[in-house]
N, C-alpha and C positions, 0 to 999 in steps of 0.2 A: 145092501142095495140089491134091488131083484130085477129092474127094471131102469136101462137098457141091458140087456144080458151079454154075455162076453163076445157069442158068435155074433151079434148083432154088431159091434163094436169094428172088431176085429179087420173086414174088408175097409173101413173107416183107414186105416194105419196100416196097409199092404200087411194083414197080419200079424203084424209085428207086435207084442204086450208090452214093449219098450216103449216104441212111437208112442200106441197110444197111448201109453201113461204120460209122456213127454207132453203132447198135442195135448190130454184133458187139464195137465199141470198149470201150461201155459192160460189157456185159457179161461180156469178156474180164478188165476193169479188176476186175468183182465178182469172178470167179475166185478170181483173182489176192491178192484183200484177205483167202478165205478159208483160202489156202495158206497165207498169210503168218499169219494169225491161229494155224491149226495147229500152225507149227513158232515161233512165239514162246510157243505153252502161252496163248494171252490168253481171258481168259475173257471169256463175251457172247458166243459164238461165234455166239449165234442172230440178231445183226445180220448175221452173212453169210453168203449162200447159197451152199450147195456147186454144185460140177455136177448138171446134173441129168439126165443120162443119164449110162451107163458106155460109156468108148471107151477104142480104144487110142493115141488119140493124149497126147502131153505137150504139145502146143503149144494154147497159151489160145483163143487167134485160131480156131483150127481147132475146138476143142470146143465155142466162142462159136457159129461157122457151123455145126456138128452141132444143136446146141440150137435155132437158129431154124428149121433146115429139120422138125425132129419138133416144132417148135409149144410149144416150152418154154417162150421165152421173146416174152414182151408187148410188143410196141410201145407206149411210152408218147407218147402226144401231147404236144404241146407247149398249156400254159393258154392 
């Protein structure tokens, strides 16, 4: 993976290469729940979020790290 690069990442997740692995995990997992949801035809599709940017990658992980470097997606705090 070349692209988003690590320092780009990084202010994404207060630094942290944990976070961000946690933040793009989760994320990659929502993907992933909404592909699945598409090609099994399931309806409620609006519990799961598409991507939300357009790239040319197929890899989750990779579109996960696209989406947090353009600010897509929110770090949720922990309660």
């Amino acid at each position: 993976m070349d692209k988003p690069r690590i320092d780009e990442l990084l202010p994404h997740a207060d630094g942290s290469r944990y976070e961000l692995v946690m933040i793009a995990a989760k994320r990659a997992q929502q993907i992933n729940s909404y592909y699945q949801g598409l090609g099994e035809n399931t309806l409620g599709l609006e519990e799961f979020t598409p991507p939300l940017i357009t790239t040319r990658s197929a890899n989750l992980l990779t579109i996960a790290f696209e989406e947090i470097v353009d600010g897509k997606v929110e770090r949720e705090l922990p309660d």
